[in-house]
mmCIF file of the C-alpha atoms, coordinates in Angstrom:
data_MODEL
# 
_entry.id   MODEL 
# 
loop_
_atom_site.group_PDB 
_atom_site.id 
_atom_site.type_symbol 
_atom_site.label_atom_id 
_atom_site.label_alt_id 
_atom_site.label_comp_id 
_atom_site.label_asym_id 
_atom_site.label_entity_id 
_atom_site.label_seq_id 
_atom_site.pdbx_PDB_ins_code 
_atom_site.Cartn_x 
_atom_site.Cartn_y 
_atom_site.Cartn_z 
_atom_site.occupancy 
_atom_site.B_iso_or_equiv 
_atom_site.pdbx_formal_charge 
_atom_site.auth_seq_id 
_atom_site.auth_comp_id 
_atom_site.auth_asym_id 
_atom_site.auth_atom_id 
_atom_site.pdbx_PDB_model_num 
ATOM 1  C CA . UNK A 1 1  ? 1.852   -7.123  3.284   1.00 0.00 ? 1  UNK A CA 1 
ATOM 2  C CA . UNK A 1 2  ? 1.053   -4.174  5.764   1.00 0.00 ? 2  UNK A CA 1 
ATOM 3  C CA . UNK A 1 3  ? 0.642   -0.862  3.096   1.00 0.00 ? 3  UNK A CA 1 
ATOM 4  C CA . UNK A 1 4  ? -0.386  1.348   5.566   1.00 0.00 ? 4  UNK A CA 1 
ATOM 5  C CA . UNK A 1 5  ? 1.496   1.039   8.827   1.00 0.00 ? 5  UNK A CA 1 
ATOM 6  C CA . UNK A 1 6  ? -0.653  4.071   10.560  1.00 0.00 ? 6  UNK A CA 1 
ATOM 7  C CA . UNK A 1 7  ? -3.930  2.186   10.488  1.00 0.00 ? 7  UNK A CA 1 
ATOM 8  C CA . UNK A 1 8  ? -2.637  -1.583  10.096  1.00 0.00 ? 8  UNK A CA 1 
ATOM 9  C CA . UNK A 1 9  ? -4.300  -1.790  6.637   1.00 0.00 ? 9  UNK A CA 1 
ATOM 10 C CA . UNK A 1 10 ? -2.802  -4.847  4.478   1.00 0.00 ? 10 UNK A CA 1 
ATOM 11 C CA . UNK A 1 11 ? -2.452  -5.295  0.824   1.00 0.00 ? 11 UNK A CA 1 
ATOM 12 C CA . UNK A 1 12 ? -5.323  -7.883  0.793   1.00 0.00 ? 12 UNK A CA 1 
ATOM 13 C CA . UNK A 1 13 ? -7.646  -5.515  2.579   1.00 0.00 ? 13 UNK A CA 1 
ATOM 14 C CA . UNK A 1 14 ? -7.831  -2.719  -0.132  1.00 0.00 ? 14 UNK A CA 1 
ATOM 15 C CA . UNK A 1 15 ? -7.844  -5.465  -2.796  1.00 0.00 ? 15 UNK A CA 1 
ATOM 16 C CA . UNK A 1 16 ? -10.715 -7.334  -1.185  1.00 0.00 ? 16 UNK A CA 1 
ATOM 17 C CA . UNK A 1 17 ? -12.426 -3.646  -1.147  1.00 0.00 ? 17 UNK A CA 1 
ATOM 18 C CA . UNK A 1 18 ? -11.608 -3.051  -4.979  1.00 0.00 ? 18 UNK A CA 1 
ATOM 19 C CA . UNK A 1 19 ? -12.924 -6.483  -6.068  1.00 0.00 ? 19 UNK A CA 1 
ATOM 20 C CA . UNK A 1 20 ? -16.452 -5.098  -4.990  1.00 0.00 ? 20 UNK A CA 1 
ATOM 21 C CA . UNK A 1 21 ? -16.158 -2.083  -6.694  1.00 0.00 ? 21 UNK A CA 1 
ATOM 22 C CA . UNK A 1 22 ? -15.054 0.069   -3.804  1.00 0.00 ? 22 UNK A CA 1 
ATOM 23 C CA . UNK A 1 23 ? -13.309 3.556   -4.982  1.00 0.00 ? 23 UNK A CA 1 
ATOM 24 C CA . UNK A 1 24 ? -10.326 4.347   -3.748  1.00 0.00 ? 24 UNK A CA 1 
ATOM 25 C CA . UNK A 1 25 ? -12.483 7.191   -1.562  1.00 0.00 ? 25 UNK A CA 1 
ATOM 26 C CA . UNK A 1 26 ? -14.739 4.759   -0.474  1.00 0.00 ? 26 UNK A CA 1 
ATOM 27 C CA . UNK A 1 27 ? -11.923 2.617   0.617   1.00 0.00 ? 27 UNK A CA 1 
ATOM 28 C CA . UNK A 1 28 ? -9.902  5.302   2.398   1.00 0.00 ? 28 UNK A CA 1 
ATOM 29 C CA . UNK A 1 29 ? -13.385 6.118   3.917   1.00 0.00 ? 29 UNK A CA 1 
ATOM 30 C CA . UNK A 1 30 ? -14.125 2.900   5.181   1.00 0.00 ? 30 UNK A CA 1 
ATOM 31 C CA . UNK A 1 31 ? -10.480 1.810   6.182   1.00 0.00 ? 31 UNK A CA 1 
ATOM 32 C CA . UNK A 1 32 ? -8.721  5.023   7.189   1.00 0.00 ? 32 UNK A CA 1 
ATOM 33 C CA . UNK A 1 33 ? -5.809  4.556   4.575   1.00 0.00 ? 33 UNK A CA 1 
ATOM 34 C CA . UNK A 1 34 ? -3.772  7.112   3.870   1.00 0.00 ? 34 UNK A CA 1 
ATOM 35 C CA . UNK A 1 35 ? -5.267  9.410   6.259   1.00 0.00 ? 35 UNK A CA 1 
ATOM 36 C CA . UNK A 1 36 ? -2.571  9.561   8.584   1.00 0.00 ? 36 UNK A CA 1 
ATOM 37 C CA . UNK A 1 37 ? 1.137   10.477  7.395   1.00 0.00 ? 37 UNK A CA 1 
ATOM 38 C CA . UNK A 1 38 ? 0.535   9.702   3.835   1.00 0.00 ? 38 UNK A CA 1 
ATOM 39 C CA . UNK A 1 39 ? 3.605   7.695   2.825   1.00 0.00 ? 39 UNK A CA 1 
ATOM 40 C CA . UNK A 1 40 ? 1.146   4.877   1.680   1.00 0.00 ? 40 UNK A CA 1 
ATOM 41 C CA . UNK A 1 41 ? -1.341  6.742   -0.321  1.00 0.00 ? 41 UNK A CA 1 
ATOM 42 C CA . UNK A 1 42 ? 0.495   5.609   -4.191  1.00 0.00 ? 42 UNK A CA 1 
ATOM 43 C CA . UNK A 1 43 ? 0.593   2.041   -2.830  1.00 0.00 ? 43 UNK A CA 1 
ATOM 44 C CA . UNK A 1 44 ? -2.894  2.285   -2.115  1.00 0.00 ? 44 UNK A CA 1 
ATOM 45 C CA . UNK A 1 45 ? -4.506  4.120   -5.205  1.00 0.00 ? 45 UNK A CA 1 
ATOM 46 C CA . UNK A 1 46 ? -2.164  2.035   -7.080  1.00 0.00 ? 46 UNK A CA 1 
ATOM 47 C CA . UNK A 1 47 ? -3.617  -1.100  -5.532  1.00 0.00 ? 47 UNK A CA 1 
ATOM 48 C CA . UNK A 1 48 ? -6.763  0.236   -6.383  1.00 0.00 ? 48 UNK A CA 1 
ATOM 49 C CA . UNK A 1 49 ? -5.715  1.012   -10.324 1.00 0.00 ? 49 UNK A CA 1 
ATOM 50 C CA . UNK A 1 50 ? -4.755  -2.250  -10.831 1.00 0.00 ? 50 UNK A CA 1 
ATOM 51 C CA . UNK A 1 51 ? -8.162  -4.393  -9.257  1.00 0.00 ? 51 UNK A CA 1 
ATOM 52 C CA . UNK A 1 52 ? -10.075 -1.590  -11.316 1.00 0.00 ? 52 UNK A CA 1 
ATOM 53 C CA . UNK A 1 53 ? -8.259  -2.682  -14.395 1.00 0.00 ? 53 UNK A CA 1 
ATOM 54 C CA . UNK A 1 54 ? -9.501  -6.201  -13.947 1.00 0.00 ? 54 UNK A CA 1 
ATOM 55 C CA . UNK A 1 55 ? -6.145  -7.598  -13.477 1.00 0.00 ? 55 UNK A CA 1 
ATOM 56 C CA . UNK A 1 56 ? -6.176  -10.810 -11.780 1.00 0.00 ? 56 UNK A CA 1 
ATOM 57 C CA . UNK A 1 57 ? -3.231  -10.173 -9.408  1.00 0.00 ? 57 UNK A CA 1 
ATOM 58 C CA . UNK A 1 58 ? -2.650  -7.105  -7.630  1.00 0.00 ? 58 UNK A CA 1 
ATOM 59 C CA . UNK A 1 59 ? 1.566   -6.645  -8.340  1.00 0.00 ? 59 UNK A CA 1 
ATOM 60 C CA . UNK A 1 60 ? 2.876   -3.905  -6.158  1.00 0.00 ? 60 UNK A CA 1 
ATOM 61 C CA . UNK A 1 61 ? 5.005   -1.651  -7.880  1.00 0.00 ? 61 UNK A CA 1 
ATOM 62 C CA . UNK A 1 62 ? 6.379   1.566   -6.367  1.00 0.00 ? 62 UNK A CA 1 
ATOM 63 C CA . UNK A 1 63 ? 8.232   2.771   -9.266  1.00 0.00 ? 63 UNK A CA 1 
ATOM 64 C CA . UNK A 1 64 ? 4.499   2.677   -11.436 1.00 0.00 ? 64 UNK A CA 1 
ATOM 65 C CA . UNK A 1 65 ? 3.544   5.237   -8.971  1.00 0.00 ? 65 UNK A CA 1 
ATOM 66 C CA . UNK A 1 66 ? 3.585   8.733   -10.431 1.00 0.00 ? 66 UNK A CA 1 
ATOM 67 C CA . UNK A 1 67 ? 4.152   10.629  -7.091  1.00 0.00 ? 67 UNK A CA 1 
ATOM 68 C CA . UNK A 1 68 ? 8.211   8.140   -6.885  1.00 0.00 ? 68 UNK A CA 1 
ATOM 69 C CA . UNK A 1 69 ? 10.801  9.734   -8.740  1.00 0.00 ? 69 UNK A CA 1 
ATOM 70 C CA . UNK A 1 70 ? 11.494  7.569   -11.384 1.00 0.00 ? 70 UNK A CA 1 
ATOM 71 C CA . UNK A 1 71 ? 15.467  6.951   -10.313 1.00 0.00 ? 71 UNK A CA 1 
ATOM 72 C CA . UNK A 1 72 ? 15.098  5.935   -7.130  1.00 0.00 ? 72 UNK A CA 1 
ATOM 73 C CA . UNK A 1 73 ? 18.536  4.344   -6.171  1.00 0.00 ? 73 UNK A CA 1 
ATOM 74 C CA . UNK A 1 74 ? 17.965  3.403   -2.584  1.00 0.00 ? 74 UNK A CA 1 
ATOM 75 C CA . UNK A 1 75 ? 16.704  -0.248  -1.247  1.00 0.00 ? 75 UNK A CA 1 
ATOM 76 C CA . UNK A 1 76 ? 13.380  -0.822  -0.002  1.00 0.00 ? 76 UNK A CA 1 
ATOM 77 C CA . UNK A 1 77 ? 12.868  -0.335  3.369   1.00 0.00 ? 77 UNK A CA 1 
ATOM 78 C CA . UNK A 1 78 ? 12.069  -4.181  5.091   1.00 0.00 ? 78 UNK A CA 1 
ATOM 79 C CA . UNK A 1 79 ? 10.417  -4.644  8.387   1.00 0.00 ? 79 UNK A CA 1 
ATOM 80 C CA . UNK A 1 80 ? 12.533  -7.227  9.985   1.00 0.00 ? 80 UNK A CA 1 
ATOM 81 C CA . UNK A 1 81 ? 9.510   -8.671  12.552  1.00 0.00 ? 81 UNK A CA 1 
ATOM 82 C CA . UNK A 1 82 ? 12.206  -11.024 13.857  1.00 0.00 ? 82 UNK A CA 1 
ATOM 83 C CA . UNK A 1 83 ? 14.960  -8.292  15.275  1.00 0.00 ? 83 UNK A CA 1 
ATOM 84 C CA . UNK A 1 84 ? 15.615  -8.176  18.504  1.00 0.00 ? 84 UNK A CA 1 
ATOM 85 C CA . UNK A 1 85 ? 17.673  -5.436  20.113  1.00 0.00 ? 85 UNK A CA 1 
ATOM 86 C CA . UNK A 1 86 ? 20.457  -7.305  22.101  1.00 0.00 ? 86 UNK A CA 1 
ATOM 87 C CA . UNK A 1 87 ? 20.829  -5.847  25.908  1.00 0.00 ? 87 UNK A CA 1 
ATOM 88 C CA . UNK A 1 88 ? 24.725  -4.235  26.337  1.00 0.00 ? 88 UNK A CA 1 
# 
């Protein structure tokens, strides 16, 4: 999954990076995440938490995030690869 859609940086990517013992620095550093707009920087360090606490499987979870409000009521924005804008 893409987590940063500025710099085309994928879910696998930043885990790869914390397996070897990359810091979240080091890993924004080296891959440019979160240093555009932002909007994926508690995906990432969350990413980071959780391969740092030697978990075997990194399980995104937006609402773990501390910078989410913790009653979030909309859906989850999906990018829909497959949509095609019909001409009129």
């Amino acid at each position: 999954m893409i987590v940063c859609v500025c710099r085309r940086v994928s879910d696998r990517e930043i885990t790869r990076h914390a397996h070897a013992g990359m810091s979240f620095d080091d890993i924004q550093f080296e891959l440019g995440v979160a240093t555009q707009c932002g909007q994926c920087e508690c995906t990432a360090r969350c990413l980071v938490e959780q391969c740092h606490a030697s978990q075997p499987v990194a399980a995104i979870d937006n609402a773990s995030c501390t910078d989410q409000p913790a009653n979030r009521t909309e859906r989850p924005l999906v990018w829909n690869s497959s949509f095609r804008s019909q001409p009129a």
